[in-house]
C-alpha positions as CSV (number, residue, x, y, z in Angstrom):
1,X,-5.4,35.1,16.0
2,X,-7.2,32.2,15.0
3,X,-5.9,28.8,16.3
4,X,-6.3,25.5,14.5
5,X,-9.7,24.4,16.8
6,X,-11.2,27.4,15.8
7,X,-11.5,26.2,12.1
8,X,-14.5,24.2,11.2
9,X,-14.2,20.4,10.4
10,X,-14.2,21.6,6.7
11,X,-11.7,24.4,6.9
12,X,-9.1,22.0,8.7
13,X,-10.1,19.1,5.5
14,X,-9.0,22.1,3.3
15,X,-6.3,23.1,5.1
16,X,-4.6,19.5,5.3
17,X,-5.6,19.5,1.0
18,X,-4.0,22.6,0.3
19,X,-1.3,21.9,2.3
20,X,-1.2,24.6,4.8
21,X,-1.4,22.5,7.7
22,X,-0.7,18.4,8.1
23,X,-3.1,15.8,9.6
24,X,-0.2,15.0,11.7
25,X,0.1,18.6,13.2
26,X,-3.7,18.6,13.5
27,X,-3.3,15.6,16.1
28,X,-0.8,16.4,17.9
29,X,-2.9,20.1,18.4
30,X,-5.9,17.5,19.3
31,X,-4.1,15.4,21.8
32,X,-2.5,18.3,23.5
33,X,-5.9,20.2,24.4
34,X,-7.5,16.5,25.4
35,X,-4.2,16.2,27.8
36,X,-4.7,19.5,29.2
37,X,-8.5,19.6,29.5
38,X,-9.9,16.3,29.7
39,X,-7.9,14.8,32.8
40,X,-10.0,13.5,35.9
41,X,-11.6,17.7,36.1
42,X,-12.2,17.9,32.1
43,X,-15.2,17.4,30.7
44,X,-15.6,14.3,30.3
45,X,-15.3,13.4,26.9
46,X,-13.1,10.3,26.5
47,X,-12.6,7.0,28.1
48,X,-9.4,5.8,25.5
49,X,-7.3,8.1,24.0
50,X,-5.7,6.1,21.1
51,X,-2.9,8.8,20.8
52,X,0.3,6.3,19.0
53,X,-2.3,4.9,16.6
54,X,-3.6,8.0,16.0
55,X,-0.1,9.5,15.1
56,X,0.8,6.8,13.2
57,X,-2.5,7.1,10.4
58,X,-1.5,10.3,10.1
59,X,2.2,10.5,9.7
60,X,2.4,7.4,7.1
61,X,-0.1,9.2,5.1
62,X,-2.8,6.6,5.4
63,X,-5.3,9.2,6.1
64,X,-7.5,8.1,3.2
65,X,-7.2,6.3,-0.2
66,X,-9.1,8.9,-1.4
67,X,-9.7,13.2,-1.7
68,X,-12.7,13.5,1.1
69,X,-13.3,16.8,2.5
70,X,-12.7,15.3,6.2
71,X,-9.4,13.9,4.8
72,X,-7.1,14.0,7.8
73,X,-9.3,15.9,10.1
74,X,-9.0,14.3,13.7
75,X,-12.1,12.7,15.1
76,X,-13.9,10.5,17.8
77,X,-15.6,7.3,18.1
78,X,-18.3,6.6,20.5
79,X,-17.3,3.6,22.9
80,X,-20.5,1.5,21.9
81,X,-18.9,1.2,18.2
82,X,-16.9,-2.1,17.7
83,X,-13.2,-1.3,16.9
84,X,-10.7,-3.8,16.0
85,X,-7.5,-3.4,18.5
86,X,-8.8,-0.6,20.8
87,X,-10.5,-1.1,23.6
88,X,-13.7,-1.1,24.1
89,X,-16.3,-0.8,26.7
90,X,-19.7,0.4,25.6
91,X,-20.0,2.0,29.0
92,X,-19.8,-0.6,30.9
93,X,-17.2,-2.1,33.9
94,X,-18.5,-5.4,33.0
95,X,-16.8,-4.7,29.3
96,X,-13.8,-2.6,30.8
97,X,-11.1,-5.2,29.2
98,X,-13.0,-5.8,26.1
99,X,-11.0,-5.7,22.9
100,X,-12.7,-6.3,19.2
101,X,-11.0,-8.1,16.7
102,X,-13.3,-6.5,14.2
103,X,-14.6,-2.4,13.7
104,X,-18.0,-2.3,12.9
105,X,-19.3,-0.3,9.1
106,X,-19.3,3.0,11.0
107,X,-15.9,3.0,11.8
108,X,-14.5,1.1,8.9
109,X,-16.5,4.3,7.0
110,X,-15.0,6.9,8.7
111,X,-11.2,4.8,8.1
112,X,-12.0,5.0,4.6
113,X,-12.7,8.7,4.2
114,X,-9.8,9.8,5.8
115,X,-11.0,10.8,9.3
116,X,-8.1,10.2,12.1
117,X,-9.8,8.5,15.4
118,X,-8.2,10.0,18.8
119,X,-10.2,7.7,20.7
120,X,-13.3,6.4,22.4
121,X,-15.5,8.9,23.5
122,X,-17.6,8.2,27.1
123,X,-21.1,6.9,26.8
124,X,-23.4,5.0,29.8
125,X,-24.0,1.9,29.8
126,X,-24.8,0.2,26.7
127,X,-26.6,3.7,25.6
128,X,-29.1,3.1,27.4
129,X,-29.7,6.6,29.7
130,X,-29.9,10.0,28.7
131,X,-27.0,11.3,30.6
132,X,-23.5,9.5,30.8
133,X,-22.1,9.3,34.5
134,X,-20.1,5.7,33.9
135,X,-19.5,4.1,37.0
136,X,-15.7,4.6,37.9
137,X,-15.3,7.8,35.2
138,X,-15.8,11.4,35.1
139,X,-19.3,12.4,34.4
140,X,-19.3,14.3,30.4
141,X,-20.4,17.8,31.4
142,X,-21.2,20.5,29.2
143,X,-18.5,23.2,29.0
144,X,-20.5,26.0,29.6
145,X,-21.4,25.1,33.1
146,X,-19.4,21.7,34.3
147,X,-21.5,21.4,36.9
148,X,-24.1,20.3,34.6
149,X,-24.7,17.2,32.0
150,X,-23.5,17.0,28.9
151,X,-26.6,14.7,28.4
152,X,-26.2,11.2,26.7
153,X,-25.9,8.5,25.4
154,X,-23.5,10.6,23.5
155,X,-22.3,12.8,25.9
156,X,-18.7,12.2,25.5
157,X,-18.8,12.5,21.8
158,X,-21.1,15.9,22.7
159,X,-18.1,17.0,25.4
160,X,-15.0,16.5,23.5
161,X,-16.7,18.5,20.4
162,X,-17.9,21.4,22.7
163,X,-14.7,21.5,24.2
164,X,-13.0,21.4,20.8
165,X,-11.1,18.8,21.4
166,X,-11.9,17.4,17.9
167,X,-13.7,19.1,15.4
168,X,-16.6,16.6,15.0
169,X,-17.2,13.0,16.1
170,X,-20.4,10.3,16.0
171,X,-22.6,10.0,18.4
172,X,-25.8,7.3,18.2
173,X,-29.7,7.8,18.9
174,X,-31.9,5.3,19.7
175,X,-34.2,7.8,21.4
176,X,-32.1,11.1,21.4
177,X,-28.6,10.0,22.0
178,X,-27.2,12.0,19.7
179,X,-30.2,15.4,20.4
180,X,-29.7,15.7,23.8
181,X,-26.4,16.0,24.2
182,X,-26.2,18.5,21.1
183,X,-28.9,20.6,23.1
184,X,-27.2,20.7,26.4
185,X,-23.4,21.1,24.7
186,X,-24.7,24.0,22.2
187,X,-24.2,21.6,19.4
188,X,-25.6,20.7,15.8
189,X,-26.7,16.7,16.7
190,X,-28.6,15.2,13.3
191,X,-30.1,11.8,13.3
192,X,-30.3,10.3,10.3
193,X,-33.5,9.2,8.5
194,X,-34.0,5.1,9.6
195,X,-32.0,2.9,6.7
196,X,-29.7,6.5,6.0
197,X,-26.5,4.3,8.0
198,X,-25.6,0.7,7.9
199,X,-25.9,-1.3,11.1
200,X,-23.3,-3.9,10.2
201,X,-22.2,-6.2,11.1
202,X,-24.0,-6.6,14.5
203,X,-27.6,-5.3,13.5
204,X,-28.3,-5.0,17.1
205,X,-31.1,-2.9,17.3
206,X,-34.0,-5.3,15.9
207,X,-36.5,-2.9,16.1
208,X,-35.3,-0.2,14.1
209,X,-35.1,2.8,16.7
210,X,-31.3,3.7,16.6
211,X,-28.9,4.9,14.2
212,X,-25.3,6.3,13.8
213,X,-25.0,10.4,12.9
214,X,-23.1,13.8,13.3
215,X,-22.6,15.7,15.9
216,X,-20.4,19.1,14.8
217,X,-20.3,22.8,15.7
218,X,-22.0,23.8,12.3
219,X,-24.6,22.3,9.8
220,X,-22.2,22.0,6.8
221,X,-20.0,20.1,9.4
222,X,-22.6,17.4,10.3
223,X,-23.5,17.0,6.9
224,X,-19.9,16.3,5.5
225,X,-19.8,13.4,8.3
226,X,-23.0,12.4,7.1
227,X,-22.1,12.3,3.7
228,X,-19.0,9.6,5.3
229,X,-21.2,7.5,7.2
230,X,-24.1,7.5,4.8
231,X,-24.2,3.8,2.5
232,X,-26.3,0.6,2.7
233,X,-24.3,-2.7,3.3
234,X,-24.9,-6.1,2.2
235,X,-27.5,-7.5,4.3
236,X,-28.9,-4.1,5.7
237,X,-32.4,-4.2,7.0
238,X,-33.9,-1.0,6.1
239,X,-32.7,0.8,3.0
240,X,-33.0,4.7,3.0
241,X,-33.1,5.9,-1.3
242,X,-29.6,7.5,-1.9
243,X,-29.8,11.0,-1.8
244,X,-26.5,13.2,-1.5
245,X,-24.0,14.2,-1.4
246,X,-25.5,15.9,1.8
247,X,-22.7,18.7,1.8
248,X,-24.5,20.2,-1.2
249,X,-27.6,20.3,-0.2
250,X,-26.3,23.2,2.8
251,X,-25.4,25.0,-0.5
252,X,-29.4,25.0,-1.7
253,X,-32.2,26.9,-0.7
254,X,-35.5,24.8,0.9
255,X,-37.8,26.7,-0.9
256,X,-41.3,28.4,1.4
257,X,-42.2,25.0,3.6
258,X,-45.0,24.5,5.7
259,X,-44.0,23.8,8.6
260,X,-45.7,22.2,11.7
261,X,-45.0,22.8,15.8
262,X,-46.2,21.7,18.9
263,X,-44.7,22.3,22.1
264,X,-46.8,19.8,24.4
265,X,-44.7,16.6,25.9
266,X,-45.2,13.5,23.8
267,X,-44.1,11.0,26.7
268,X,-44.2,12.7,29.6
269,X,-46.7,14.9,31.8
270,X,-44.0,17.8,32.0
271,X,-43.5,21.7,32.5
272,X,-42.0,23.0,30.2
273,X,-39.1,25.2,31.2
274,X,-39.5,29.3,30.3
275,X,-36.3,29.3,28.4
276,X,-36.9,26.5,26.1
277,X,-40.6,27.6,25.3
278,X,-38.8,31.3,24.4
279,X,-36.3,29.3,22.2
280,X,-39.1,27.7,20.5
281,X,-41.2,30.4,20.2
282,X,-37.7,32.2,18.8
283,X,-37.3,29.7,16.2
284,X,-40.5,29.9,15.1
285,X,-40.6,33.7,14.3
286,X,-37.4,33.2,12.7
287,X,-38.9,30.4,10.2
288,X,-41.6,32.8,9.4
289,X,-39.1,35.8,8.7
290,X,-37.3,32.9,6.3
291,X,-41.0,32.7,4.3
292,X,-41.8,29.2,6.2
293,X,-45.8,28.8,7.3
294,X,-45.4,27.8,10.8
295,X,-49.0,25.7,11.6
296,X,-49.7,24.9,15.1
297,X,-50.7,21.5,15.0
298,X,-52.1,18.2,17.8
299,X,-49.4,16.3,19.3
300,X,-49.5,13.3,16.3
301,X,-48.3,10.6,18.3
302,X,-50.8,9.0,21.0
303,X,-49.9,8.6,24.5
304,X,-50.4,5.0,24.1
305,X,-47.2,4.9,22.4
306,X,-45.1,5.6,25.5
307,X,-45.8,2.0,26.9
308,X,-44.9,-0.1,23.7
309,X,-41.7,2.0,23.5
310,X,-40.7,1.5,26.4
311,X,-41.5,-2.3,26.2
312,X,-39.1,-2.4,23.3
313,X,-36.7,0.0,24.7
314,X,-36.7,-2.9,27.9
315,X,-35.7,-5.6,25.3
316,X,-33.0,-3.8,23.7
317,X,-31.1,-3.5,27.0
318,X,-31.8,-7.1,27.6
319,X,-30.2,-8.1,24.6
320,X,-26.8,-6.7,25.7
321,X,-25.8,-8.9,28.4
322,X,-22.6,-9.1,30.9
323,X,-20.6,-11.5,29.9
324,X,-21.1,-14.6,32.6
325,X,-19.7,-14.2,35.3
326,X,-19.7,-10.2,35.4
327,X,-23.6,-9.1,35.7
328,X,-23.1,-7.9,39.5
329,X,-21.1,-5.3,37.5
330,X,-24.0,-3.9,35.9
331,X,-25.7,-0.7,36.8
332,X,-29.1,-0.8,38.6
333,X,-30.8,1.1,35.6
334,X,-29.4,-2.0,33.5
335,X,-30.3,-4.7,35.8
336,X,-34.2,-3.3,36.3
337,X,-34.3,-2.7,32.3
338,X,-32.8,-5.8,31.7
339,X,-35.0,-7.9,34.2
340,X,-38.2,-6.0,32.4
341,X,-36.7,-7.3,29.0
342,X,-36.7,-10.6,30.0
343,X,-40.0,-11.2,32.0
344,X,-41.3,-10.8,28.2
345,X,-42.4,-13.2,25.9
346,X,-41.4,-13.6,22.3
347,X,-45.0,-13.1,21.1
348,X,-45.4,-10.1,23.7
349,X,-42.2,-8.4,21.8
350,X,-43.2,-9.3,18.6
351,X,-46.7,-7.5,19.3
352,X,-45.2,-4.4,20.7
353,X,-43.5,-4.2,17.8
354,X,-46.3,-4.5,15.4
355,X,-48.1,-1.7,17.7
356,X,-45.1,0.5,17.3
357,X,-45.3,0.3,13.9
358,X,-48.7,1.3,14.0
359,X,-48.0,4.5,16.3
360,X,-45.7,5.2,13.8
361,X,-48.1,5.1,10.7
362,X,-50.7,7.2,13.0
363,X,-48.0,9.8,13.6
364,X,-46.7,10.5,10.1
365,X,-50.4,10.4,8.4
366,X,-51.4,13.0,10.5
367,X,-48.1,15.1,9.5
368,X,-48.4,14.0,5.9
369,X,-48.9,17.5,4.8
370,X,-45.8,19.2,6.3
371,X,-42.1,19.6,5.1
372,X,-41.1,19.6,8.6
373,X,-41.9,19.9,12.5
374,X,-40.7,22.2,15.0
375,X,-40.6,21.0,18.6
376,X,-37.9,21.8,21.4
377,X,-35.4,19.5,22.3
378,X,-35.4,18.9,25.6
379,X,-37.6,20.0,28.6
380,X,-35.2,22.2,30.4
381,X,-32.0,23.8,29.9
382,X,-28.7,20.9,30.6
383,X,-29.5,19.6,34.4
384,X,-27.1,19.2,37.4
385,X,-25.2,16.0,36.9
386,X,-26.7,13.4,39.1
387,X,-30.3,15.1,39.2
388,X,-31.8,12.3,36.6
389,X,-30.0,9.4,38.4
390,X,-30.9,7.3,40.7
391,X,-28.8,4.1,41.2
392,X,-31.3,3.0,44.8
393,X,-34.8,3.7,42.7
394,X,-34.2,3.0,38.7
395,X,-37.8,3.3,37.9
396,X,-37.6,6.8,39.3
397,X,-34.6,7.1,37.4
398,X,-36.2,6.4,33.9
399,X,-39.3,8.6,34.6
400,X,-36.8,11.5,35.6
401,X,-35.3,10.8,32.2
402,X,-38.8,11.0,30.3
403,X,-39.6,14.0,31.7
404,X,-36.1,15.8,30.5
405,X,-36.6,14.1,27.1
406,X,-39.9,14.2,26.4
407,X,-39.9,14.4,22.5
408,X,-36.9,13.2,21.1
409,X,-38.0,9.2,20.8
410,X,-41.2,10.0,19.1
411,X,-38.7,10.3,16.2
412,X,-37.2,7.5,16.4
413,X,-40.3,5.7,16.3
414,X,-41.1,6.8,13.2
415,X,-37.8,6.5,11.8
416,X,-37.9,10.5,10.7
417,X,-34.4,12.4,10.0
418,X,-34.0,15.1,13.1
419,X,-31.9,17.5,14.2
420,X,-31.5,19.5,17.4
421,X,-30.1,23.0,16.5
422,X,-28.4,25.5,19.3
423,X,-30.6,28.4,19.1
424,X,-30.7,29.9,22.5
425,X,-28.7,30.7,25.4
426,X,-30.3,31.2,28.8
427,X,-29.4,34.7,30.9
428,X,-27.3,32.7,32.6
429,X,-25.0,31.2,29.2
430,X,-26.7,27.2,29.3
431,X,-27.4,26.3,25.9
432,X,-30.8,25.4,24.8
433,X,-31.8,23.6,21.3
434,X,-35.2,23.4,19.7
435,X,-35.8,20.3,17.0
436,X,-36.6,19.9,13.4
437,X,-37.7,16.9,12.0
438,X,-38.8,16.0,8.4
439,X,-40.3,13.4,6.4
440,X,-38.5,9.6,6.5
441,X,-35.7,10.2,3.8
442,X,-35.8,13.8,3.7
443,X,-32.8,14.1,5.1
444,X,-31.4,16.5,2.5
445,X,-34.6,19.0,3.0
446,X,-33.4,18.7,6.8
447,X,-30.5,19.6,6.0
448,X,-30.9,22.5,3.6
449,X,-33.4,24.0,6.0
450,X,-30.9,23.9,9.2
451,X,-28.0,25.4,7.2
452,X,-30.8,28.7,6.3
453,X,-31.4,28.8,9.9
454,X,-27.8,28.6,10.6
455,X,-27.0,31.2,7.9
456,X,-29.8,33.7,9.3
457,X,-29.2,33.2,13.2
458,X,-25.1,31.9,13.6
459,X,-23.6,30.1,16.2
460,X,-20.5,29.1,15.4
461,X,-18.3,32.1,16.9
462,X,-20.3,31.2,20.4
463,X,-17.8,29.5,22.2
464,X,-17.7,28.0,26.3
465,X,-15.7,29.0,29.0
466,X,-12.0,27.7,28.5
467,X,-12.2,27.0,24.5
C-alpha cells in the first residue's frame, strides 16, 4: 500500500485540495521520518528542524492565501536563505547563532504559495564547495550508498528529498549546487535561466552566476516549485521575459529539436568515468528514438574561461565574511578563497567580469543553432565522502572539486536554464545524471523536453535503500 511519501509533491497538493489528507497530517508524517532517519546516522539532510512552527502554519490554516497546487505540501529551505525567526547558518560555525529578522524573496515566495517549511536543510560553507561536510555536522550522503556524498552546495536539500523526507525543497547553483547533488541523490535538480528568480533583498551574487531552483523526484514536480519561486522584484538586476506557468509546459510536446552533445571536460583535464559516458551515450539514443537530431559538437566554451571563473568565484566567497571576531571559525577552503578574493583589485574584478561576459557570448554564438545541449553531469558516479576534501591542502581541495564537476559552471556562466536528469544507475545501484541545457529563457523548452524524457524512460518508482 502506498504511503503518503510515496505521492509526488503534486499528488499530496491534490490530496490536501480535495480533502483527502490535511497539511497538518502531512507534517507530522514529514517530521516523523526526519526523527527517525535523519538523527546523527541519517543522511544528512537538515541542520534546524522548525517542527512547532511548522505545525502551527499548518493547523491554523495559513497554508496559503491562495489555491496553489503545492498548497500545504511540506517543504525545505536551504540554510544560505535568510529567514526571519529561524536560525540560520549558511553553513558556517562562525554563523551558528545567527538569527534574521527578515526572509529573503525565495522564502517569502514559497510562504505565499502555501508551501509548509520543516526546516533548514545542511549546506557548506557559504555554498561555496561541491560537497557539504559542515564542520561539527553529519556529512549529507546520498541514500543509496551513505558512505558516499550527496554532493553540494545543496546536499542537504538533495538528502532530505532522496530520503523522502519532504517531497521537494530548493536548493541554489552558482556553479552546480543544485546539479550535483540531484546527480549523486537520483534527483530532478533545474537551474533556472539567469533573471528567472529574484535575488532580493541581498543581491549577493554581483556577478550573476547563482540562482534559486527545484530540486524534486519528478519533472512536473520541479516545475510546480518553479512556477512558486519564479517573479522579478523591485530592483532585480537581470530580468528573465515571463514565461509560465511552467507546470503546463510538462503537459506539451517540444516538437523534433536539434540537439547538441559533447562529452569532453570544460574546466578540467579529467577521465571520464565508464558509467557516466554509458549514461550519456544512453540519453543520447533515447533523444534520437524521441525524433531529436543529436549533433556532436566542440566544447563551446574556451579553456581560458576557467581562470576568470574562478577569479570571480574567489570574490564571491570574499564577500561573505565572519563576523569580527569569528574568522578563526572559518574553514580552510574559505580562508584560501577568501584571501584570493581579496589580494584583488577592484579594476582586476571588474575586468574578469567583462572577460566572463565575453566567454559567455563566445559560448552561446557557437550553440546559436541548437534547442538544447547534452552533456553529463558530473565526472563520476557520487564519491566517498571526504575524497574531494582537504582541510590541510585547499587548493588541492578545489582542483579535486573541478575535476568531479567539470561542466556544470559553464552554465552558469552563460546564464543558460539546466537541468540534471537521473538516467542511470551503476551495476552497483549509485545514481548517475546526464545534463540538458537550453537557450537563456528557454526554460519552458527545458522543461517540456525533460518531462518527454521522463515520460519515455521513468524514474520515479526507483526508490533507495530504507525509503
Amino acid at each position: 500500500m502506498a504511503e503518503l511519501h510515496d505521492l509526488t509533491a503534486l499528488e499530496q497538493g491534490a490530496a490536501v485540495a480535495a480533502g483527502e489528507v490535511s497539511s497538518a497530517e502531512l507534517v507530522e508524517h514529514y517530521l516523523e521520518r526526519i526523527d527517525r532517519l535523519d538523527g546523527p546516522d541519517g543522511v544528512g539532510a537538515f541542520v534546524t528542524v522548525t517542527a512547532e512552527q511548522a505545525r502551527e502554519r499548518a493547523l491554523a490554516g495559513r497554508a496559503a492565501p491562495g489555491d496553489g497546487p503545492l498548497r500545504g505540501v511540506p517543504t525545505a529551505i536551504k540554510d544560505l536563505n535568510l529567514t526571519a525567526g529561524v536560525r540560520t547558518t549558511f553553513g558556517s560555525a562562525a554563523y551558528d547563532d545567527f538569527v534574521p529578522e527578515v526572509s529573503d524573496g525565495v522564502v517569502l515566495s514559497m510562504e505565499a504559495a502555501g508551501l509548509v517549511s520543516l526546516g533548514k536543510t545542511a549546506t557548506p560553507e557559504f555554498g561555496s564547495p561541491c560537497y557539504t561536510e559542515p564542520d561539527g555536522r553529519p556529512p549529507s550522503v546520498t541514500p543509496w550508498d551513505r558512505t558516499r556524498t550527496a554532493g553540494g552546495s545543496s546536499g542537504g536539500a538533495a538528502a532530505a528529498v532522496a530520503a523522502g523526507l519532504v517531497p521537494v525543497a530548493q536548493g541554489s547553483d552558482g556553479g552546480g549546487s543544485i546539479r550535483i547533488p540531484a546527480s549523486c541523490c537520483g534527483l530532478v535538480g533545474f537551474k533556472p535561466s539567469r533573471g528567472r528568480i529574484s535575488g532580493s533583498p541581498m543581491y549577493g551574487d554581483p556577478v550573476g552566476l547563482a540562482t534559486a531552483g527545484p530540486i524534486a523526484r519528478t519533472v512536473r514536480d520541479a516545475a510546480a516549485l518553479l512556477d512558486v519561486l519564479s517573479g522579478r522584484r523591485p530592483g532585480d538586476p537581470y530580468f528573465a521575459p515571463p514565461a509560465g506557468p511552467f507546470l503546463d509546459a510538462c503537459d506539451r510536446e517540444p516538437g523534433r529539436l536539434r540537439i547538441a552533445r559533447f562529452v569532453e571536460p570544460v574546466i578540467a583535464d579529467v577521465e571520464v568515468h565508464s558509467e557516466v559516458r554509458q549514461a550519456w551515450e544512453d540519453a543520447s539514443r533515447l533523444l534520437e528514438s524521441l525524433g531529436h537530431t543529436v549533433e556532436d559538437v566542440p566544447v563551446p566554451m574556451s579553456h581560458d574561461a576557467v581562470p576568470v571563473f574562478e577569479t570571480c568565484w574567489a570574490v564571491l566567497t570574499a564577500l561573505s565574511p565572519a563576523p569580527p571576531g569569528r574568522e578563526h571559525l572559518l574553514r580552510p577552503l574559505t580562508r584560501w578563497l577568501g584571501e584570493r578574493g581579496h589580494a584583488l583589485s577592484g579594476p582586476e574584478f571588474g575586468l574578469a567580469i567583462g572577460a566572463m561576459r565575453r566567454h559567455a557570448a563566445s559560448a552561446l554564438e557557437s550553440l546559436a543553432a541548437y534547442d538544447a545541449v547534452l552533456t553529463p553531469t558530473l565526472a563520476t558516479p557520487p564519491v566517498s565522502v571526504g575524497a574531494l576534501r582537504d582541510d590541510e591542502h585547499p587548493e588541492r581541495d578545489f582542483e579535486a572539486q573541478k575535476a568531479f564537476t567539470p561542466w556544470t559552471s559553464a552554465w552558469n556562466v552563460t546564464g543558460m536554464p539546466a537541468v540534471s536528469l537521473p538516467l542511470h544507475w551503476t551495476p552497483d545501484g549509485l545514481p548517475v545524471g546526464v545534463m540538458l541545457a537550453a537557450r537563456p529563457a528557454d526554460d519552458a523548452l527545458l522543461l517540456s523536453l525533460a518531462a518527454q524524457v521522463e515520460a519515455a524512460a521513468p524514474w520515479h518508482d526507483r526508490r533507495p535503500p530504507g525509503w
